[in-house]
C-alpha positions in Angstrom: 0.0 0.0 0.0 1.4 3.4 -0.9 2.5 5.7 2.1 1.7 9.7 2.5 4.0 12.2 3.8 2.0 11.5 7.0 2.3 7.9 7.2 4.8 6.7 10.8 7.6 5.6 9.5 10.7 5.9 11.3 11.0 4.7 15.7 11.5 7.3 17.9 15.0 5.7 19.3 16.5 7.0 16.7 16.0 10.6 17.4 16.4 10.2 20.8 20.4 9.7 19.5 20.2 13.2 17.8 19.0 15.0 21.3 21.8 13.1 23.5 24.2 14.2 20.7 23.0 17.9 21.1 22.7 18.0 24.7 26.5 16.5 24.8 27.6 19.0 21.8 25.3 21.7 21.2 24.3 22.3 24.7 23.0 25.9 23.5 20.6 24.5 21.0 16.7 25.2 22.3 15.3 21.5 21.9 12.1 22.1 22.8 11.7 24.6 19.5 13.7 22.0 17.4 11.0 19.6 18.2 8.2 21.9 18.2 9.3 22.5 14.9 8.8 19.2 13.4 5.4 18.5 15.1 7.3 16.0 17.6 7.0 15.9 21.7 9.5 15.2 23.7 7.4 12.2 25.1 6.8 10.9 22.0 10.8 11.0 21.7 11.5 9.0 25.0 8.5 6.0 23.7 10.0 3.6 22.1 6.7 2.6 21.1 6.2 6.0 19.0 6.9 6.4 15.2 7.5 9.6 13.1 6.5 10.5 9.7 8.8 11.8 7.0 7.2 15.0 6.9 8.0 15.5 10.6 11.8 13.8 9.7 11.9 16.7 7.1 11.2 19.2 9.0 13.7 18.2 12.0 16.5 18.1 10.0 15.9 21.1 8.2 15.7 23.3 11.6 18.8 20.7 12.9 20.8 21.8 10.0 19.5 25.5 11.0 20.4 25.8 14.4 23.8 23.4 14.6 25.5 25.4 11.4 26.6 21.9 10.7 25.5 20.2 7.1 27.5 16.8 8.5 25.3 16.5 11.6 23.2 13.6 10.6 26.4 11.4 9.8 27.7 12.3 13.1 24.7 11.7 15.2 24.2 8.4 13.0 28.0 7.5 14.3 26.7 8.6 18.4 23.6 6.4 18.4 26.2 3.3 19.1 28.8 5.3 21.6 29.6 4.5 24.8 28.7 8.3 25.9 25.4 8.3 24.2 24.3 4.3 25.4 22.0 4.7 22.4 19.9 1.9 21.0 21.9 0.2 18.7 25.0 0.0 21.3 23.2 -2.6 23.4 21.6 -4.4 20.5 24.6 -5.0 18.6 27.0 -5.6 21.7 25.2 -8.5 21.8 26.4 -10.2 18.5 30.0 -11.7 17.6 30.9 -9.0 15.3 30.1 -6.1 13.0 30.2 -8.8 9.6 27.4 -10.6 11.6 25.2 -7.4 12.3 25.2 -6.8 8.6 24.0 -10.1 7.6 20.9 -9.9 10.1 20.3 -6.2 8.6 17.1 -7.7 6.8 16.0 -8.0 10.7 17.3 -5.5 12.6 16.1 -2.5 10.1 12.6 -2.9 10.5 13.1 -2.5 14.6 13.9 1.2 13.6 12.2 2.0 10.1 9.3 1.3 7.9 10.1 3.4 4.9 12.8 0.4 3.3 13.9 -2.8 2.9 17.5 -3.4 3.5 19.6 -7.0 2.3 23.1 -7.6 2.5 25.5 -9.9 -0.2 29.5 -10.5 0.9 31.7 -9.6 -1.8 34.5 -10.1 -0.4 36.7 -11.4 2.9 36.3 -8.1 4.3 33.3 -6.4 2.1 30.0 -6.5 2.3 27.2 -4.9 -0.2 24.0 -3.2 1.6 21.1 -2.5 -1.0 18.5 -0.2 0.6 15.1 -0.5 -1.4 12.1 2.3 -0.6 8.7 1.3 -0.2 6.1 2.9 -2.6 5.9 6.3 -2.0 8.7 7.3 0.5 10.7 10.2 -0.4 13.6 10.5 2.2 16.0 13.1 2.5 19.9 13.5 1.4 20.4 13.8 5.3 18.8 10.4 5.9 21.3 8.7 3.9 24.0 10.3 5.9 22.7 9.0 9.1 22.2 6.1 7.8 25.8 5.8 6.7 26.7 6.9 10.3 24.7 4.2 11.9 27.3 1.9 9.4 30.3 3.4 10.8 28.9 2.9 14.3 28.3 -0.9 13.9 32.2 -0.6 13.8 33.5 1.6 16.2 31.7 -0.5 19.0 34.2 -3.6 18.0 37.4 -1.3 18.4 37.5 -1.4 14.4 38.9 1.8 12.7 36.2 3.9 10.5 35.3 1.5 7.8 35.8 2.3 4.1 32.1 2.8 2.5 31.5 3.7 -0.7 27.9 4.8 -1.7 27.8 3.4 -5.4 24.1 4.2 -6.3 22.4 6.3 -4.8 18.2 7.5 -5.2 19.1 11.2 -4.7 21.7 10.7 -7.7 19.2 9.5 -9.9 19.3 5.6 -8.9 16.8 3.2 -8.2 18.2 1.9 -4.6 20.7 3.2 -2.6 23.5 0.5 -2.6 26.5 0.7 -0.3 30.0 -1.1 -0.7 31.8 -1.3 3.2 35.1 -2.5 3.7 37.1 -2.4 5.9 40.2 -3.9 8.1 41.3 -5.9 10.3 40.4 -5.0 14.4 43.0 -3.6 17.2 42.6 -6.6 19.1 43.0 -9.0 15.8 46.1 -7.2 15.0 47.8 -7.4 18.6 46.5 -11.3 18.6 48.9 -11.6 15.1 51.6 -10.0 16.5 51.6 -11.8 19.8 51.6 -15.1 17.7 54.7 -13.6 15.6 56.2 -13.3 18.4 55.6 -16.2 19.5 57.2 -17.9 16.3 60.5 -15.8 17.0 60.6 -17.3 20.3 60.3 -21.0 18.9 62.7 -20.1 16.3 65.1 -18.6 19.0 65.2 -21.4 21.5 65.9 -23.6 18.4 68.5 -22.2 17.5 70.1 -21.6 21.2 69.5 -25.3 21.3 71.4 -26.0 18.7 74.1 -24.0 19.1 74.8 -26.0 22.7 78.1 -23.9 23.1 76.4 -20.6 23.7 75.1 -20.2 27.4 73.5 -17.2 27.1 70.7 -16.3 25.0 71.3 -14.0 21.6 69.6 -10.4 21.1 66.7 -12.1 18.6 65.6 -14.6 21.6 65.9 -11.7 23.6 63.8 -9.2 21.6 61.6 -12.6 20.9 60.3 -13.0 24.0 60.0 -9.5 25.5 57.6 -8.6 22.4 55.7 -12.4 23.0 55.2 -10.8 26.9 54.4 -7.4 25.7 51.6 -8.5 23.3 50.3 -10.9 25.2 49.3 -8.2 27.8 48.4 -5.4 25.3 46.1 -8.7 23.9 44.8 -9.8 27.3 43.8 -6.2 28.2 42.1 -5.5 25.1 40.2 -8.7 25.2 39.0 -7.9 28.6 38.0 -4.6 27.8 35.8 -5.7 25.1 34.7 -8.3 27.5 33.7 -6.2 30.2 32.2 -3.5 27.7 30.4 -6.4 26.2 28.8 -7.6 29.5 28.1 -4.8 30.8 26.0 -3.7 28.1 24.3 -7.2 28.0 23.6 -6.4 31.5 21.8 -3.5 31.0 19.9 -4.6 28.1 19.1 -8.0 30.1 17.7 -5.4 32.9 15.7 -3.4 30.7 14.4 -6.9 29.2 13.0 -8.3 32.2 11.4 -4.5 33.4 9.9 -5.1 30.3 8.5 -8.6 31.3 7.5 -7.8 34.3 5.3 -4.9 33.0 4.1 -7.4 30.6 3.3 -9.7 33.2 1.5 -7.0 35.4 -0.5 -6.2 31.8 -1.5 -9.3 31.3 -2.7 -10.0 34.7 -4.4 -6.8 34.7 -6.1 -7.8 31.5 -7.1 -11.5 33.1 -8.1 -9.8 36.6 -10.5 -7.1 34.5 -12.3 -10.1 32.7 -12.2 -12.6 35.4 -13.8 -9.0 37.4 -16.4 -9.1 34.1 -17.7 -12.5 34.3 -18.0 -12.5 38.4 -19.8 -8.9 38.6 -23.2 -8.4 37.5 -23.5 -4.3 39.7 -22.2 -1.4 37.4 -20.5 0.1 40.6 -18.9 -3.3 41.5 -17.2 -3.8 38.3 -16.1 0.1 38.3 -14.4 -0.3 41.7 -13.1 -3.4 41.1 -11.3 -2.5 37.4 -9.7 0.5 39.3 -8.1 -1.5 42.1 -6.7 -3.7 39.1 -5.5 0.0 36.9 -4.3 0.5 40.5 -2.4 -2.6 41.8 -1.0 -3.7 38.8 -0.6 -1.3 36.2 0.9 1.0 38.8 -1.0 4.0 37.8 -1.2 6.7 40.6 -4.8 7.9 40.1 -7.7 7.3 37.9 -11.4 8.3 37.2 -14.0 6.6 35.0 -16.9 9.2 34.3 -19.9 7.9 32.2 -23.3 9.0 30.7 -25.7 9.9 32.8 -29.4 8.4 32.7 -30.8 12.3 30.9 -27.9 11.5 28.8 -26.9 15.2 29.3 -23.7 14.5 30.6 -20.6 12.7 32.0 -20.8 11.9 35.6 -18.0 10.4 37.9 -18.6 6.9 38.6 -15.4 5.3 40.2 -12.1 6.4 40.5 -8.5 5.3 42.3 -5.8 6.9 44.5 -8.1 10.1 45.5 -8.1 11.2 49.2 -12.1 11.6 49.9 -11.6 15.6 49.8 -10.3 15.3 46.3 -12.7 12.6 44.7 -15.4 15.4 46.1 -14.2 17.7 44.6 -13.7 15.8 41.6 -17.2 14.6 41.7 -18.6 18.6 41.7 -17.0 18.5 38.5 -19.6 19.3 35.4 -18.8 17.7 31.9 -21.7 18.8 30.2 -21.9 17.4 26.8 -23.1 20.2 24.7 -24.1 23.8 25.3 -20.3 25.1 26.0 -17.5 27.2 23.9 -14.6 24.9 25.3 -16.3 21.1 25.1 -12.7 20.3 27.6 -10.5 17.1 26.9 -12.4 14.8 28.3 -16.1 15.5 26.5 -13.5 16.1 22.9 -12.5 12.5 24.0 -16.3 11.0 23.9 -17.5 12.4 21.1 -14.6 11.9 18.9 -13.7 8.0 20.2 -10.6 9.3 20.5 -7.7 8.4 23.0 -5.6 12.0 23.9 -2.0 11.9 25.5 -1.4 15.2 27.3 2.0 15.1 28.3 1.9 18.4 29.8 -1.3 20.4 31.0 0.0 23.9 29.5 -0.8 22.2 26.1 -4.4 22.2 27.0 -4.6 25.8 28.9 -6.7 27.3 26.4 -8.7 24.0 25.6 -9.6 22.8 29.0 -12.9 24.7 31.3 -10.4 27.2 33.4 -12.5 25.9 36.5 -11.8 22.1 35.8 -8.0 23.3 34.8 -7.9 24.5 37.8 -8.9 21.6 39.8 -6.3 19.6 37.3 -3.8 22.1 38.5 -4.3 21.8 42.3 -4.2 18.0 42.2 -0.6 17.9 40.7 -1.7 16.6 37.4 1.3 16.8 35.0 0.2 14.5 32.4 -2.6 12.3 31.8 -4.0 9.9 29.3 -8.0 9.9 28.5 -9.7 7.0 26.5 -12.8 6.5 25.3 -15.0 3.9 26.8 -17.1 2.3 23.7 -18.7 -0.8 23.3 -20.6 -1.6 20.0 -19.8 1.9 18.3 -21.4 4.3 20.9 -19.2 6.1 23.4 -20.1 5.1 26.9 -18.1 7.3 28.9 -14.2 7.8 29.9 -11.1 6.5 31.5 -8.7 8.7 32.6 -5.4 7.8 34.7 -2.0 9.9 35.6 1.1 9.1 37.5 2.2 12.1 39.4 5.1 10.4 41.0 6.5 9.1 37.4 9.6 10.5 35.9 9.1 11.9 32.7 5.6 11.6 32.3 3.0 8.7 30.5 3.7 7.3 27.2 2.5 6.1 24.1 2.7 2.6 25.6 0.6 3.6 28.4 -1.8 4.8 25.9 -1.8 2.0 23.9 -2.8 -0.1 27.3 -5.2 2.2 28.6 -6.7 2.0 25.2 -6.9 -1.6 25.2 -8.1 -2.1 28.0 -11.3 0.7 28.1 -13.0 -1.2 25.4 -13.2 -4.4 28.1 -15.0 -1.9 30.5 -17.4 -0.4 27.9 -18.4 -4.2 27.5 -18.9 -4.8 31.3 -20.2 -1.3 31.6 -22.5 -2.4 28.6 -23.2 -5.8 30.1 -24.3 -4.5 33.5 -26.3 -1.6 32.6 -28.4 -4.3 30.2 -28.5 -5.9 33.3 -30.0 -3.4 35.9 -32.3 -2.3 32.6 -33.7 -6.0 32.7 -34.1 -6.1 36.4 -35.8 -2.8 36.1 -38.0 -3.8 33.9 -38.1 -7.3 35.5 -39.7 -5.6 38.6 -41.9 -2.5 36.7 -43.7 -6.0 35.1 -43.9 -8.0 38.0 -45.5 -4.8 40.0 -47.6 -4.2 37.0 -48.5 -7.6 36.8 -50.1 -7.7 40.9 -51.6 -4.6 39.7 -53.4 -6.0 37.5 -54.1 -8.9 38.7 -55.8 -6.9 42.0 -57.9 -5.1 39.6 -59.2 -7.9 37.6 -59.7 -9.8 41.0 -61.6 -6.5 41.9 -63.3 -6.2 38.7 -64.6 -9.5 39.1 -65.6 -9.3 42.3 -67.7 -6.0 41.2 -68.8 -8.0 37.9 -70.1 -10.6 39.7 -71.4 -9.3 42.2 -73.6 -6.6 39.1 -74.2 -10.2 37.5 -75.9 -11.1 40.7 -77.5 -7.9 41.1 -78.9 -8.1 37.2 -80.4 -11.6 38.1 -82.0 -10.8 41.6 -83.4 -7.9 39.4 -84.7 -10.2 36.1 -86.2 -12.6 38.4 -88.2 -9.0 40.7 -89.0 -7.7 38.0 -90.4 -11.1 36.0 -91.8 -12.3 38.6 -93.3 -9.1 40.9 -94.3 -7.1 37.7 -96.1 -9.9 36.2 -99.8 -9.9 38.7 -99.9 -5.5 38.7 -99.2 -6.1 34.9 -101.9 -8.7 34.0 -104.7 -6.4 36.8 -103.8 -3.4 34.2 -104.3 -5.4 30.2 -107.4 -7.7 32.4 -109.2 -5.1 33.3 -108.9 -3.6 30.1 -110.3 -7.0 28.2 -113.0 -6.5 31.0 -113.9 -3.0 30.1 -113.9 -3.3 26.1 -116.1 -6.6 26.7 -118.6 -5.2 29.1 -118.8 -1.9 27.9 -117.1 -2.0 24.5 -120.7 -0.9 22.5 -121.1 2.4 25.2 -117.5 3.8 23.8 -116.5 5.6 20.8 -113.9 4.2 18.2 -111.5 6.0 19.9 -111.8 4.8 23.4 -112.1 1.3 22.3 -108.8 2.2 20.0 -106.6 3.1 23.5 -108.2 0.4 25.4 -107.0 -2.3 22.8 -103.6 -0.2 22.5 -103.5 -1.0 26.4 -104.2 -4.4 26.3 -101.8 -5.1 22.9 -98.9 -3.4 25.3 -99.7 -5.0 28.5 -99.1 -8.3 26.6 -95.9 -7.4 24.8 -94.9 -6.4 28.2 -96.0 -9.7 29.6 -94.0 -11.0 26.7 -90.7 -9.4 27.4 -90.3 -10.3 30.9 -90.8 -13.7 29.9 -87.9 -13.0 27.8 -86.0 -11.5 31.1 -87.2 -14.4 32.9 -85.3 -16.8 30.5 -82.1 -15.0 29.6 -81.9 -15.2 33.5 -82.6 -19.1 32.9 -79.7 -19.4 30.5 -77.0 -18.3 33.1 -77.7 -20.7 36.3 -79.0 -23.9 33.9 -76.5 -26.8 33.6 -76.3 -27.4 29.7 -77.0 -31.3 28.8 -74.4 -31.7 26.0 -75.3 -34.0 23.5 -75.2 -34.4 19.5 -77.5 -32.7 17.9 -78.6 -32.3 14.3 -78.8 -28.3 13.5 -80.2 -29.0 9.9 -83.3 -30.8 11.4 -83.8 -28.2 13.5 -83.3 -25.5 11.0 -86.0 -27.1 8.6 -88.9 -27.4 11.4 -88.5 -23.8 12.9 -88.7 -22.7 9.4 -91.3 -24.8 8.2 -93.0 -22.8 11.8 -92.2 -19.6 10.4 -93.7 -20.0 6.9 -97.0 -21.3 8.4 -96.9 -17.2 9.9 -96.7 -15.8 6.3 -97.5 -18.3 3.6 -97.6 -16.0 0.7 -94.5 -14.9 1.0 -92.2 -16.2 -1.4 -89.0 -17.3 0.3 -85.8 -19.4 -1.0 -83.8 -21.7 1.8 -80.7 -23.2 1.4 -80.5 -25.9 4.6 -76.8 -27.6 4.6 -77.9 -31.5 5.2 -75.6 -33.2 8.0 -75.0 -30.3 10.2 -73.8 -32.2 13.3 -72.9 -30.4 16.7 -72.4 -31.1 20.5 -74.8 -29.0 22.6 -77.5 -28.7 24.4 -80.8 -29.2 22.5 -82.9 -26.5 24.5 -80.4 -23.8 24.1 -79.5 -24.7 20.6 -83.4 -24.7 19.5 -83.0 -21.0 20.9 -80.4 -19.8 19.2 -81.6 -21.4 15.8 -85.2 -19.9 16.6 -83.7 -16.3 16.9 -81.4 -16.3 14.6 -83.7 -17.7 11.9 -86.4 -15.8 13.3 -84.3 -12.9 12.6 -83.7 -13.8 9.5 -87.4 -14.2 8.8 -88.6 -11.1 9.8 -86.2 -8.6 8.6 -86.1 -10.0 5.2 -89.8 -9.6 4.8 -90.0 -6.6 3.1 -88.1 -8.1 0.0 -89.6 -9.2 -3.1 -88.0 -13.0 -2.4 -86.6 -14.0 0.8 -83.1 -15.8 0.6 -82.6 -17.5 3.7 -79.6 -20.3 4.1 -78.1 -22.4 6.7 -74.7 -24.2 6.8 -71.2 -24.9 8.1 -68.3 -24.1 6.6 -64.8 -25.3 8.0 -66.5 -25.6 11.5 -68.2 -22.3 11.2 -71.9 -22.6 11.1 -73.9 -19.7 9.6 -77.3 -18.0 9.0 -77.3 -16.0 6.0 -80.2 -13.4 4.8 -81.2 -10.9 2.2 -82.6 -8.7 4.5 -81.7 -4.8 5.7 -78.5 -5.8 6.8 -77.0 -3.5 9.6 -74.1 -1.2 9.4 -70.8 -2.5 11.0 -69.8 0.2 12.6 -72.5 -0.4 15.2 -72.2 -4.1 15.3 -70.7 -3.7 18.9 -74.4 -3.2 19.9 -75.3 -6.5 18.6 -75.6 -8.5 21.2 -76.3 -6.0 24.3 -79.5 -6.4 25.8 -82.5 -4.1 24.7 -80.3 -2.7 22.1 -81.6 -2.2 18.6 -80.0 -1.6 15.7 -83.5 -1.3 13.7 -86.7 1.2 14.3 -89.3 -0.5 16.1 -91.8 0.2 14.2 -91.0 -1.4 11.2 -89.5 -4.5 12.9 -91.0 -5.7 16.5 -89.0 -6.7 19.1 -87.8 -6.4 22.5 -83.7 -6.7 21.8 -82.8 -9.1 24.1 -82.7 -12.4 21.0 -78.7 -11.7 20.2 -77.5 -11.2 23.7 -79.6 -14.9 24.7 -77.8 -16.4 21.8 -74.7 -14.9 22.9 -75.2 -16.5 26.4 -76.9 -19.9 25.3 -73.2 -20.3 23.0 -71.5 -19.7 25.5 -72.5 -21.7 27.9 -71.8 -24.5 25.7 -68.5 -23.4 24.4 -69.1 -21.4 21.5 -69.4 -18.3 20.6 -71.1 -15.6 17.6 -70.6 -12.8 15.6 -72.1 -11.1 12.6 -71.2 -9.1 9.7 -73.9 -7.4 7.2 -74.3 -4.1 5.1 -77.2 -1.9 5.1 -80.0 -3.1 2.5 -77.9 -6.1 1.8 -78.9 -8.6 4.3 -76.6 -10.2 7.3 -74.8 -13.0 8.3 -74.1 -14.5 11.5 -71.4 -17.2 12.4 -71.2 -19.2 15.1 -68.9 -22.3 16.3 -69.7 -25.6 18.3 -68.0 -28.5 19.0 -68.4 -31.0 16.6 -71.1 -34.1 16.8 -68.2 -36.7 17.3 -66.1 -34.7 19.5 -65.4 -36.8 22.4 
């Protein structure tokens, strides 16, 4: 993939070389403005975990170049990554290995520790020459200046195994118009090879001399070569032995301190991973938001090392971030703390911490006068009072939406956090946002857990109550069917009797008129009569057992109709009676629902020409269908109510209680009813019974 100007490319280590070199050499150069220069931090510098860009390399060695006077400064500080003085990166890497030859044949390995902008190889040409290609990624422009460092860092890989300055020639070169950079090194033989040869030189003169004094028996004392011979064998030997224990002692020493920094480096690792494994072992043992909270900061606490810490999160309005745990705060401070507002919107400076939430975004400070003019001056304030120097913020997300934030700081640390520190408190506030996540879809379900269950008793008082008032109106309505049917009945039959009296007796003495009201009296004292032996039985219907039993609803269709036609028998009327109709139910209701339904049917078809009129069942559903007036469906919730009427009375008689007994006679056997119809286009009413075979 092709890299910008922008893309991190080169380790930080090796520009931590360049500010030893100028602290050592160029003492009055203002690192702080070199750095601020190229966009770097001097943080970001001391993380060995941090990477630069070439357009921030560019611009630090232009202002290097600028401030030292010196073109040759990238060589040299290429040459002081590997000294003694400087103890830079590559001293105690390569200290490590046999010799410079074998550094350069691992070069395919060791580059990529300290760039990403090239691929370097290495080919022996010779006893004492070796051929380094450098190859660029796609798009990576590097500077002249680079290539002089780089050629430093060479010379380096030397000078730490007491070898003179090698002998490189750059013999292609990308800035010269070639496709690589290729370098030829040679060079000669160490200090500590050469006084190895000449001690074994010397040794050969000695052999040589004793020989000869041998075989000259008749000399006694030994000539000026033996002589010579021997002091130069002693001489050597020593120069040799100190040499060889210099580099020795050198060698350990650095693999000392690299084997110290190597196991600091475990045992943060270690105390990483455990804090990792104590957060989700924390995750899958605590189910309480504030639980988890308090436990995750003992763990940033105990084994991360971390001074102090807060975790602030959403609140319920959703308004803002609230504090909701925190580490390493006496109880003044973590009041204090807690006072402190972080509203989401509605403010000119949002602050670090609110920037952090919305953006998903982890921020380094590494020093709270970079965020003077960004932070709330009250909450800078506090920041100030506390000791904060420099602190980390990361955003707590789980499944995309931010959640709230963690925020740590060390007070008592040297130098300030890290990018590494970063890069763990960024790995590990995702974990939270899923407990955080976890637990607050937790306490939801609880919530809602209990709103239901309280709901539920609730309602299940109320229908008890309802009941209880519903039954005791149901027992009400029958005490009053049965008073009035039975206690209105005698008065009733005195009034419509002694009318039949009067018209008999004195019907000749009155007028038409008279004799017109007294019959109107007597028609309604009957009807009356009528209707509460209607009441009578509707009350009948509720407290009788049914007898369930097959019974054949096209028989009984066919006789109540043959009934009805007897009333009218010039009417002309078309039935369609379903043969085989076979149900389980109780005859006496059944012959009342069929004799008001088809009695319905009957009368309010009678003003058509023809009266259609059918009976059937279709997939369990029996029906009664008419050509009538129909009724309009927006009122068939009236249906069956008692002594309501969907019809005016004096075109159709009645006393509106037929529906509601069907409704109730259906019922009590297990059924039920319902009707559909259009006005002037006849109805239809369904109703369901167990079949005749049903067991």
């Amino acid at each position: 993939m092709p890299t910008s100007p922008d893309t991190p490319l080169y380790n930080s280590r090796i520009f931590d070389s360049y500010l030893k070199l100028l602290r050592k050499r160029y003492p009055d150069v203002d690192t702080h403005a070199l750095l601020a220069y190229a966009g770097m931090k001097q943080h970001e510098v001391s993380d060995p975990g941090h990477w630069f860009s070439q357009r921030q390399v560019n611009r630090f060695h232009e202002k290097l170049v600028q401030v030292t006077g010196d073109p040759g400064i990238a060589r040299e500080a290429g040459r002081y990554a590997a000294s003694s003085d400087a103890l830079g990166p590559l001293r105690s890497f390569f200290l490590g290995m046999v010799g410079p030859e074998y550094i350069f044949h691992l070069i395919n390995k060791i580059a990529p520790r300290f760039t990403r902008s090239s691929r370097c190889s290495a080919r022996k040409t010779g006893p004492r020459e070796i051929e380094l290609t450098v190859t660029y990624n796609e798009g990576v422009q590097e500077n002249p200046r680079q290539c002089e460092n780089r050629i430093g860092f060479f010379e380096a890989a030397f000078l730490l195994f007491d070898h003179d300055f090698p002998e490189i020639e750059h013999t292609e070169c990308v800035f010269k118009g070639g496709e690589v950079c290729r370098y030829v090194i040679r060079w000669r033989r160490s200090a500590g090879y050469r006084l190895l040869m000449a001690q074994r030189i010397c040794s050969a003169v000695l052999i040589v001399g004793l020989v000869t004094d041998w075989v000259r028996s008749g000399h006694t004392l030994m000539g000026p070569v033996l002589f010579l011979g021997l002091a130069g064998y002693f001489g050597f030997t020593l120069l040799a032995r100190n040499a060889e224990r210099k580099a020795l002692l050198s060698s350990l020493t650095s693999m000392r301190a690299t084997s110290e920094r190597l196991l600091s480096q475990v045992q943060d690792n270690f105390d990483r991973a455990l804090a990792i494994n104590e957060i989700g072992r924390v995750i899958s043992t605590r189910t309480e938001l504030d639980d988890i909270l308090s436990s995750v900061n003992q763990v940033l606490h105990k084994r991360l090392g971390y001074g102090r810490g807060i975790v602030v999160l959403l609140d319920p309005e959703r308004n803002s971030l609230v504090l909701r745990g925190c580490f390493g705060l006496g109880a003044e401070d973590e009041e204090r703390v807690r006072r402190v507002e972080l509203p989401l919107a509605g403010t000119a400076t949002p602050g670090v911490m609110v920037t952090c939430f919305h953006t998903q975004q982890p921020v380094l400070v590494s020093d709270i006068e970079e965020i003077r003019t960004l932070a709330v001056p009250e909450n800078y304030a506090l920041i100030t009072a506390l000791g904060v120097r420099s602190f980390i913020c990361a955003p707590i997300v789980c499944e995309g939406e931010s959640l709230g934030v963690l925020a740590v700081d060390d007070a008592s640390r040297e130098g300030g956090l890290l990018q590494s520190d970063l890069n763990l408190i960024q790995g590990i506030a995702p974990v939270i946002g899923i407990s955080v996540r976890n637990a607050m879809r937790l306490a939801n379900e609880r919530r809602l857990s209990d709103q239901l269950r309280k709901a539920s008793e609730q309602l299940e008082r109320r229908v008890s109550e309802r009941t209880s008032e519903l039954s005791q109106a149901y027992a009400e309505l029958e005490f009053l069917y049965d008073s009035v049917s039975h206690d209105l009945r005698t008065p009733l039959r005195v009034i419509y009797g002694y009318g039949e009296l009067l018209l008999e007796g004195y019907g000749d003495r009155l007028d038409a008129s008279a004799r017109e009201y007294l019959a109107n009296i007597i028609s309604g004292g009957e009807r009356m009569e009528e209707t509460l032996d209607r009441m009578l039985d509707f009350s009948e219907v509720k407290s009788a057992l049914p007898d369930l039993q097959p019974v054949d609803l096209s028989l009984l269709a066919r006789r109540i109709l043959a009934d009805l036609r007897i009333t009218d028998p010039d009417r002309e009327v078309t039935l369609e009676i379903e043969d085989g109709v076979l149900v389980t139910g109780d005859e006496r209701l059944l012959t009342g629902v069929m004799e008001n339904l088809l009695g319905n049917a009957w009368k309010y078809s009678a003003h058509k020409g023809r009266t259609r009129i059918a009976f059937g069942r279709n997939d369990g559903v029996c029906y009664v269908r008419d050509n009538g007036d129909g009724f309009d469906m927006a009122q068939a919730g009236k249906l069956f109510m008692p002594f309501q009427r969907l019809h005016d009375g004096n075109h159709f008689a009645g006393h509106g209680l037929g529906l509601s007994m069907v409704r109730r006679m259906l019922e009590r056997m297990g059924g039920k009813v319902w009707g559909e119809g259009r006005p002037g286009d006849g109805a239809t009413f369904y109703f369901t019974l167990p079949p005749g075979d049903a067991p």
